[in-house]
C-alpha positions as CSV (number, residue, x, y, z in Angstrom):
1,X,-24.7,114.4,131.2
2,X,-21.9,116.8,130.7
3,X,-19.5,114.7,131.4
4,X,-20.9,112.7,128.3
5,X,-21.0,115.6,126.4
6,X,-17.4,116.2,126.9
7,X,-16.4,112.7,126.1
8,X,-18.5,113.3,122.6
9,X,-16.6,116.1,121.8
10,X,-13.4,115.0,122.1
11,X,-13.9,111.8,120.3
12,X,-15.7,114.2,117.7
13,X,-12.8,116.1,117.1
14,X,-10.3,113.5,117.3
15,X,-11.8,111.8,113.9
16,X,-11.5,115.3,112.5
17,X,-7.9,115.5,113.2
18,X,-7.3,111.8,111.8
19,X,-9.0,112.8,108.7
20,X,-6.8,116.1,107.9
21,X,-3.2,114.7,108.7
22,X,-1.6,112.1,106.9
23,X,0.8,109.9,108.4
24,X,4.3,110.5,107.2
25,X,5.6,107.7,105.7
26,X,8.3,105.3,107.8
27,X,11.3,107.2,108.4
28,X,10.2,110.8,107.3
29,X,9.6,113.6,109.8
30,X,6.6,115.3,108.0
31,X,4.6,114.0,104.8
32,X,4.8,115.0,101.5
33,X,1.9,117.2,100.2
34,X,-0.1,115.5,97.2
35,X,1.0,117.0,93.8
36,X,-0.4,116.6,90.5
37,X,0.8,119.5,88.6
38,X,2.4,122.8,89.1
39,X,2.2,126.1,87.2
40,X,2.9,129.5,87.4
41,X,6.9,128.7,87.3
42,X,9.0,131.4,87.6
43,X,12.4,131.9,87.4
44,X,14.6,133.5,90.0
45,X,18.0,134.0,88.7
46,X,18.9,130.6,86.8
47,X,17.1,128.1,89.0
48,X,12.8,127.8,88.4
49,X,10.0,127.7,90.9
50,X,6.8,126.7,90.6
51,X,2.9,127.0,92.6
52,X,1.1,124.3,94.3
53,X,-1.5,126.2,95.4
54,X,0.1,129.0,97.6
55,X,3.2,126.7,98.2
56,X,6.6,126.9,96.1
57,X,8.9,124.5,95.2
58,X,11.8,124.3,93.0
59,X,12.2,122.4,90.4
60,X,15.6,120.4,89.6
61,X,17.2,120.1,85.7
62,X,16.0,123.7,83.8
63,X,18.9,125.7,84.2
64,X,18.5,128.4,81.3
65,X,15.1,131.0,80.7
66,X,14.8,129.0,77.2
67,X,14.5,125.3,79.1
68,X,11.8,126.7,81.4
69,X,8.2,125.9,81.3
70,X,5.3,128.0,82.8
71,X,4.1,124.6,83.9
72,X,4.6,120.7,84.4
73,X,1.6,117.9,84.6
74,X,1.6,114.2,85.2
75,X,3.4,114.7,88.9
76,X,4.2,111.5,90.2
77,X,6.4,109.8,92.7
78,X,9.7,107.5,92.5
79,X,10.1,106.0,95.8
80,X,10.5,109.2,98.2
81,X,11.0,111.1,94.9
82,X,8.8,113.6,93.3
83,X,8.5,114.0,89.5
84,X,6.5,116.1,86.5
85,X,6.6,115.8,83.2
86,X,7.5,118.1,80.7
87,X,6.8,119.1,76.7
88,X,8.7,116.6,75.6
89,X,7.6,114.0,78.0
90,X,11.0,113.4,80.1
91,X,11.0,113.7,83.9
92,X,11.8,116.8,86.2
93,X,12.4,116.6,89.9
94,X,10.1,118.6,92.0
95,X,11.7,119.3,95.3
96,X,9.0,118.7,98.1
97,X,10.7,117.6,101.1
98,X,10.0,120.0,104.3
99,X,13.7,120.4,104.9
100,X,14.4,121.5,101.1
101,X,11.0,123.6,101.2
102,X,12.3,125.1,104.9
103,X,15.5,126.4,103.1
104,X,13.9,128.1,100.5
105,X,11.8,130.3,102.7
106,X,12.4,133.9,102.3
107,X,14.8,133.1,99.4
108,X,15.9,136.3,97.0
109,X,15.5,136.8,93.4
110,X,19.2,136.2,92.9
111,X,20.3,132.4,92.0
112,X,20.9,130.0,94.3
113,X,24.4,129.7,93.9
114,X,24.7,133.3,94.0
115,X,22.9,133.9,97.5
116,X,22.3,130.9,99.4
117,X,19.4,130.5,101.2
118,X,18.8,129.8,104.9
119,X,22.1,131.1,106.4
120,X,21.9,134.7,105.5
121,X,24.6,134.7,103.1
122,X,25.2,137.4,100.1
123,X,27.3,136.6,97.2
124,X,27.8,138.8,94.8
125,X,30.6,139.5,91.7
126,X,33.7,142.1,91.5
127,X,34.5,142.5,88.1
128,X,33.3,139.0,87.4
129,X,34.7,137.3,90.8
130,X,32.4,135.6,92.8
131,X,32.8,137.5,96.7
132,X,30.5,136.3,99.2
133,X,29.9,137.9,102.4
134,X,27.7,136.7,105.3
135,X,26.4,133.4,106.7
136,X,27.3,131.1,109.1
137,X,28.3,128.1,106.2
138,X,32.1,127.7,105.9
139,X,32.9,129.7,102.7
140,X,33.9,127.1,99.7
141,X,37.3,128.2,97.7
142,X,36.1,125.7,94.8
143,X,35.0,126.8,91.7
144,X,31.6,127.3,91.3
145,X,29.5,125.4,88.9
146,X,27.6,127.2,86.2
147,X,25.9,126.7,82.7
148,X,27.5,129.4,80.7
149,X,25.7,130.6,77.4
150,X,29.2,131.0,75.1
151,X,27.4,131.9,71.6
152,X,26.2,135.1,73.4
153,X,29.8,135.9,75.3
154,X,31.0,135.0,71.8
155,X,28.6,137.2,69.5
156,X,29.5,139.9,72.4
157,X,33.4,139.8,72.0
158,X,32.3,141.8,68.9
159,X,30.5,144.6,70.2
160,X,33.2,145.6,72.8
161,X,35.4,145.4,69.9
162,X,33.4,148.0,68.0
163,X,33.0,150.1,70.6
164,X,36.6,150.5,71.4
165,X,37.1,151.0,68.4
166,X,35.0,153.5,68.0
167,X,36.1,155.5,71.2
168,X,39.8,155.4,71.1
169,X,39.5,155.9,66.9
170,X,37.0,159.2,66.8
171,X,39.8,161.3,68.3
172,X,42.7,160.0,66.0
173,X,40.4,160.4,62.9
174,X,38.9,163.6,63.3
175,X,41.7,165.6,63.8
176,X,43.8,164.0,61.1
177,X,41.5,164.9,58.7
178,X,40.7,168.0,60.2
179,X,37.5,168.5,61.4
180,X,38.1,169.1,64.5
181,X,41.4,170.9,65.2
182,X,43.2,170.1,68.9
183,X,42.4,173.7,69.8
184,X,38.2,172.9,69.1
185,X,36.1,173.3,72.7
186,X,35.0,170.0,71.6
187,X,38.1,168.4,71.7
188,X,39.0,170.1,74.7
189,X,36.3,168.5,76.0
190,X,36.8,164.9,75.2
191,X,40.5,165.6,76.8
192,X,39.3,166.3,79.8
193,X,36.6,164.0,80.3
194,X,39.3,161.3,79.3
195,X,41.6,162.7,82.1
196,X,38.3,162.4,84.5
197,X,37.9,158.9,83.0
198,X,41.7,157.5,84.0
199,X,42.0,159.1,87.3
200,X,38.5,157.2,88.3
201,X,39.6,154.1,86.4
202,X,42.6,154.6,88.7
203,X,41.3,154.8,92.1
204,X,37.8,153.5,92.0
205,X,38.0,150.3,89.7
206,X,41.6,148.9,89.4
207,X,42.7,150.2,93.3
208,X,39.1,149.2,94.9
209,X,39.4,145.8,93.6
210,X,42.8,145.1,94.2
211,X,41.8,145.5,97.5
212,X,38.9,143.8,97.6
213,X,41.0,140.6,95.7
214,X,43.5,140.6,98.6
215,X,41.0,141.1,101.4
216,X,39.6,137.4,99.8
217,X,39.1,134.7,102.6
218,X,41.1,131.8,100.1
219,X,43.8,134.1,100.1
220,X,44.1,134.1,104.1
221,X,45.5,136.9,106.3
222,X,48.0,138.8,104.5
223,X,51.3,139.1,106.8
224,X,51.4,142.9,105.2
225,X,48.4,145.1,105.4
226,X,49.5,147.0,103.1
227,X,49.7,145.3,99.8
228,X,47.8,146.7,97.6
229,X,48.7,150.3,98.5
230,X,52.5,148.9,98.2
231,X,51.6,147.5,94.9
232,X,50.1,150.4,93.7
233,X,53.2,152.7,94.4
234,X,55.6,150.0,92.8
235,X,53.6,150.9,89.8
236,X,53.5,154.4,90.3
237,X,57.1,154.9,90.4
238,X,57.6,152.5,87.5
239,X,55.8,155.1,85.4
240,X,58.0,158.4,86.8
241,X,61.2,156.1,86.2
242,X,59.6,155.5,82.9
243,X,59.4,159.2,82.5
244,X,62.7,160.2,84.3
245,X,64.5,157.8,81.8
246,X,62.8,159.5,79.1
247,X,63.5,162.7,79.8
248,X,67.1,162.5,80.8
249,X,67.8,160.7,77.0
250,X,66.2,163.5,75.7
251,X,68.3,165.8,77.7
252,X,71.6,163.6,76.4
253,X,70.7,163.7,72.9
254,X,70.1,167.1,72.8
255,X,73.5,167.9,74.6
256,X,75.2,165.6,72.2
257,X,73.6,167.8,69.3
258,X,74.5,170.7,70.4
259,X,78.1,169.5,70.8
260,X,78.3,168.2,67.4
261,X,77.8,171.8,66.2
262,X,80.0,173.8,68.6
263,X,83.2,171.7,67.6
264,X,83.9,172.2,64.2
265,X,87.0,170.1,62.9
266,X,88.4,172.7,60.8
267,X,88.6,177.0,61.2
268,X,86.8,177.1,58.4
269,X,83.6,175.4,60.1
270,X,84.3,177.8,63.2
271,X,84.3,180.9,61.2
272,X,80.7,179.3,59.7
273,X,79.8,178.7,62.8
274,X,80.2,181.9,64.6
275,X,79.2,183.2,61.6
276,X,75.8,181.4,62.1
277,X,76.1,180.9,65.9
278,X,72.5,182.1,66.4
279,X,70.8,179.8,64.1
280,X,72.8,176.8,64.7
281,X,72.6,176.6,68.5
282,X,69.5,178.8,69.7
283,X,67.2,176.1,68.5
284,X,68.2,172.8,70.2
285,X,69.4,174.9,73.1
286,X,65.7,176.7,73.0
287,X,64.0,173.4,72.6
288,X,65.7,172.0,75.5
289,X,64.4,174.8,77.7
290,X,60.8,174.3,76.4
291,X,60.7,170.9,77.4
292,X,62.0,171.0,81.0
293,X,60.5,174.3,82.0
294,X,63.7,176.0,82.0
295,X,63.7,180.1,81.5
296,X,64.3,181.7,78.8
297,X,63.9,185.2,77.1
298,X,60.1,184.4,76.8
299,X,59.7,183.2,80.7
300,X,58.9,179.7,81.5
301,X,57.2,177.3,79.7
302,X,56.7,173.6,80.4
303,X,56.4,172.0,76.8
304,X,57.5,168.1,76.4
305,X,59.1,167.1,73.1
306,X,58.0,164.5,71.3
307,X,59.7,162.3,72.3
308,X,59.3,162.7,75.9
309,X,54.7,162.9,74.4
310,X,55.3,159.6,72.9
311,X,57.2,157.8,75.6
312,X,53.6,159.8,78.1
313,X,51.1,158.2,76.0
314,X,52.9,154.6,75.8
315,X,52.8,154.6,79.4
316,X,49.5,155.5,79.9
317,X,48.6,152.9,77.2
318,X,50.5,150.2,79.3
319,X,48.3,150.6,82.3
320,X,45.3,150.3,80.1
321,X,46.7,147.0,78.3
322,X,47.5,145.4,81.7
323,X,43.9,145.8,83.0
324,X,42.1,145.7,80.0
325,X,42.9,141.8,79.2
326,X,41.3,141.3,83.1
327,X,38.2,143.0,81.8
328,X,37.7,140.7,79.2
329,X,38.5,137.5,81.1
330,X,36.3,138.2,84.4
331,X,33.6,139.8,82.4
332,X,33.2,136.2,80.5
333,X,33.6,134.4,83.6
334,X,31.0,136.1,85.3
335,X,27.7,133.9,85.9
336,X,24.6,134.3,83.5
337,X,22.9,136.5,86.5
338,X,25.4,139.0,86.4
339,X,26.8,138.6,82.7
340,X,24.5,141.1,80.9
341,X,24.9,143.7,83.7
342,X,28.3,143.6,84.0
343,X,28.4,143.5,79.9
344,X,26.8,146.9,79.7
345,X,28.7,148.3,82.4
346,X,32.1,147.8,80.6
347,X,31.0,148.9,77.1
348,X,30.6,152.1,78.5
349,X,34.0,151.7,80.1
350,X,35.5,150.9,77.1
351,X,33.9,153.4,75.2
352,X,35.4,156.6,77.8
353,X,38.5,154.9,78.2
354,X,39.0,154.6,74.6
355,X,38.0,158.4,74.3
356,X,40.7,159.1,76.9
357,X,43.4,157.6,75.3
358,X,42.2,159.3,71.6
359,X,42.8,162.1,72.7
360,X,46.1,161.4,73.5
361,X,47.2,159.6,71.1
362,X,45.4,162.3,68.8
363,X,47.7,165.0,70.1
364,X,51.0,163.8,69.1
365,X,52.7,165.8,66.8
366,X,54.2,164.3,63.7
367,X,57.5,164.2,65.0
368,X,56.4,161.6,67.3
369,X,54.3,159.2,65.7
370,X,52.8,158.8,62.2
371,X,49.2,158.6,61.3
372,X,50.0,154.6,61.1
373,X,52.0,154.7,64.5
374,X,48.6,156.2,66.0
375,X,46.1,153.7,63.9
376,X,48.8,151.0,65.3
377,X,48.3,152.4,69.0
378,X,44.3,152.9,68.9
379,X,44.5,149.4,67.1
380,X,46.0,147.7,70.2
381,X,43.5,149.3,72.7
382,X,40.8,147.9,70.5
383,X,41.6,144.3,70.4
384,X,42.8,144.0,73.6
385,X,39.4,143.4,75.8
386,X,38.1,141.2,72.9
387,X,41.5,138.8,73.1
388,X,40.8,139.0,76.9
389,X,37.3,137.7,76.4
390,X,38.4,135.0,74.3
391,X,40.6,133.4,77.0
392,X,38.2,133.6,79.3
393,X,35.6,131.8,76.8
394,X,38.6,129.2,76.4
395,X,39.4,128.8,80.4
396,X,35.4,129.0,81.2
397,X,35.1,125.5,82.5
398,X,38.8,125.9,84.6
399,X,38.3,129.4,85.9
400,X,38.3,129.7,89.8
401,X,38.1,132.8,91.1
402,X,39.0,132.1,94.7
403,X,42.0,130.4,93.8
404,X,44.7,131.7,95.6
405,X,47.4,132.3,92.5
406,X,44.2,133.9,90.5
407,X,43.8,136.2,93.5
408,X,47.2,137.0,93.6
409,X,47.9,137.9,89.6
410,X,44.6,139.8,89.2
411,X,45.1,141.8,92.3
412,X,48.8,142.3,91.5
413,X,48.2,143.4,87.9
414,X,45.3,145.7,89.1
415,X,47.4,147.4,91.5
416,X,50.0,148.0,89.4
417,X,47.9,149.3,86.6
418,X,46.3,151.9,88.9
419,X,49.6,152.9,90.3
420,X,50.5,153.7,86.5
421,X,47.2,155.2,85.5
422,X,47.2,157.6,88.7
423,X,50.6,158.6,87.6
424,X,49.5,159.4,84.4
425,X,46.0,160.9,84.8
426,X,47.1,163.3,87.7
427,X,50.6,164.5,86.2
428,X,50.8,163.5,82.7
429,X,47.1,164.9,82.1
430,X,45.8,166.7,84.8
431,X,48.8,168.5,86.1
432,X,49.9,169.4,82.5
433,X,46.6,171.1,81.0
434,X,45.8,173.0,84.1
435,X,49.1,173.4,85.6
436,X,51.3,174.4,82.7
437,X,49.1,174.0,80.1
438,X,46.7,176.1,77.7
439,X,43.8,175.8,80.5
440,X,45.9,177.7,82.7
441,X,45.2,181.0,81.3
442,X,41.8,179.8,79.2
443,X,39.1,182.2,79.0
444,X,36.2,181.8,81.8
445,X,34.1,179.7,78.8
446,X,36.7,177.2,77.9
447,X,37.6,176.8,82.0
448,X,34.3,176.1,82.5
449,X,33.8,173.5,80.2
450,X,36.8,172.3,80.5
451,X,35.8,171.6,84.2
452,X,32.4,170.4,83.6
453,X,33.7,167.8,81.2
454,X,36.5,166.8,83.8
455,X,34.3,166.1,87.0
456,X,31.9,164.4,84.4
457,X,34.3,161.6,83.8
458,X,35.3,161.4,87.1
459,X,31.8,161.3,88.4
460,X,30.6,158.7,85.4
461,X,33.4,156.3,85.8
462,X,33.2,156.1,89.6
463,X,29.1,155.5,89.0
464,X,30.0,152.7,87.2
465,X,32.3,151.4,89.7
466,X,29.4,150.2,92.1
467,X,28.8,147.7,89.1
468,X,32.4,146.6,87.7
């Protein structure tokens, strides 16, 4: 009897089993789950998923938040093929098969082209540059394919170009029509915080990711480790040749004045001159020894002329061109996921580095530029990023990158700017105010503003580095 009782059971349970499991179809290694709508679809990053129950699957075509439904009905099947229907009755492919539905476990909320699933790869964007890191699948130097939305990268090109505007104009404006004078705390303030804002810019964004461009895996190994540092001192001395130039022709056309007026052609022009020796010569000889620190009957004092201001501020206005047009071509270039994010990050950007060269530009005397020299200047800075941008829109569907020449020129020109920024920031700027400057013998108030307002930018600007 209980061997009878055993055979009963098992042949009970075996017609269970039959009834729960399908067969798989010819040719398949498990079957297809039954599927006659989905809901609940979701988007995670560009690509949708949607519930069957407690089961997800993603569905193929919707690329954009505006395409996506919350749900699809009328689920049917093409051959091995599964497909819903949408609003305006056409079909979408609903991914089903184990393998595809294997891959998606434990997937992210970036998009699928961002972080690919299943291998334990990360990608993620520098400055608009797709990096990924991880994984076991042989990295891909192609392009990657996206769905870009260009009226909002278009509409956007705008709003950076306010924004500069608005930063590196403030500075010029105010203090040309006088309400606030260069000696104001407030436009102390906004120096200094610019000076913060170029010495990060220096380091943290344009060095870091001149690294980071020739540490790339399409690149290769790089025979020379030290590239980008090499790069980055090319540019540095570029800017104290720049300088050096500068100074020495100022140093020769002063020399040459004060020739001019020691050698009179005729006694009568001596006599004059002796006569007015004092006036005629103590000035350029005077101003010579302001400008290079020399010592005088006052003591030292380490005044550039302005000439030598100009020639300070067109340098640091260099560096900021050269990387400014990057900004606006990888921030364009930059997938959907990251687009807004990165957007937000360089209008602030914009906005301090804008206020840091202002400044500058805002304290040149007369001598060295005109109001309309300065508007001319500012004007540069503000269109610069937006004409970036709109290359970028027009190379959108060519961009690439991990191509190896793209590596090479945004790395090069990054390095180079930062080279030319740290230049500037730390002795143009920093050096000078504290140094030799008015801030050297500021009252304890001013110092200490002065100083809040110059770890501020530095601090700011290197937050925002973890994003662009």
């Amino acid at each position: 009897m209980a061997s009878a009782a055993r055979t009963v059971a098992l042949l009970f349970a075996a017609c269970v089993a039959a009834q729960s499991v399908t067969p798989a179809p010819s040719g398949t290694s498990a079957a297809k789950p039954t599927i006659t709508a989905v809901s609940s679809c979701h988007p995670h990053g560009t690509v949708n998923w949607c519930m069957v129950g407690s089961e997800e699957y993603q569905v193929v075509g919707p690329t954009r938040t505006q395409d996506m439904q919350a749900q699809y009905t009328g689920c049917h099947t093409h051959g091995t093929e599964t497909f819903c229907v949408d609003n305006a009755g056409e079909d979408v492919q609903i991914l089903v098969d184990a393998v595809e539905t294997d891959e998606h476990a434990g997937h992210s909320d970036a998009p699928a082209s961002e972080e690919p699933a299943g291998s334990g790869e990360h990608c993620h964007f520098h400055a608009g540059v797709e990096h990924c890191v991880g994984g076991s699948k042989e990295k891909s130097c192609d392009a990657t394919p996206r769905d870009y939305n260009i009226p909002l990268r278009v509409g956007l090109l705008f709003v950076i170009m306010i924004t500069s505007a608005i930063g590196v104009f403030s500075p010029i404006l105010t203090t040309r029509f006088n309400l606030i004078s260069q000696t104001n705390i407030i436009f102390v303030i906004l120096k200094q915080f610019g000076t913060g804002i170029v010495i990060s810019t220096a380091f943290v964004h344009l060095f870091t990711h001149a690294d980071l461009m020739f540490g790339n895996e399409c690149l290769g190994e790089l025979q020379y480790e030290g590239t980008t540092a090499a790069i980055f001192m090319a540019g540095l001395f570029l800017s104290f040749l720049v300088d050096y130039a500068g100074a020495r022709f100022v140093q020769w056309r002063q020399n040459k004045r004060i020739k001019s007026t020691t050698e009179a052609p005729s006694t009568a022009h001596a006599a004059d001159d002796k006569s007015s020796g004092s006036s005629a010569t103590s000035p350029p000889e005077n101003e010579f020894m302001r400008s290079h620190g020399l010592p005088h009957a006052h003591g030292p004092m380490h005044t550039a002329t302005p000439m030598e201001e100009k020639i300070n501020v067109m340098n640091l206005e260099a560096g900021i061109v050269f990387h400014s047009i990057l900004i606006g071509i990888t921030l364009v270039v930059a997938g959907d996921s990251f687009f807004i994010t990165l957007f937000v990050v360089i209008l602030f950007h914009q906005m301090f580095e804008g206020i840091a060269l202002g400044t500058c530009i805002a304290e040149l005397p007369k001598a060295a530029a005109s109001t309309l020299q300065k508007l001319i200047m500012a004007g540069i800075f503000a269109l610069i990023t937006p004409i970036g941008m709109a290359i970028g829109i027009g190379v959108l569907n060519r961009f690439n990158g991990n191509d190896p020449s793209t590596i090479v020129a945004i790395g090069t020109l990054d390095a180079l700017s930062a080279g030319i920024l740290a230049w500037v920031g730390i002795v143009e700027m920093l050096a000078r105010d504290w140094m030799h400057g008015k801030l050297l013998n500021a009252g304890l108030v001013r110092t200490a503003c002065a100083m809040f307002a110059l770890v501020s930018g530095l601090v700011l600007m290197s937050v925002l580095g973890k994003w662009a």
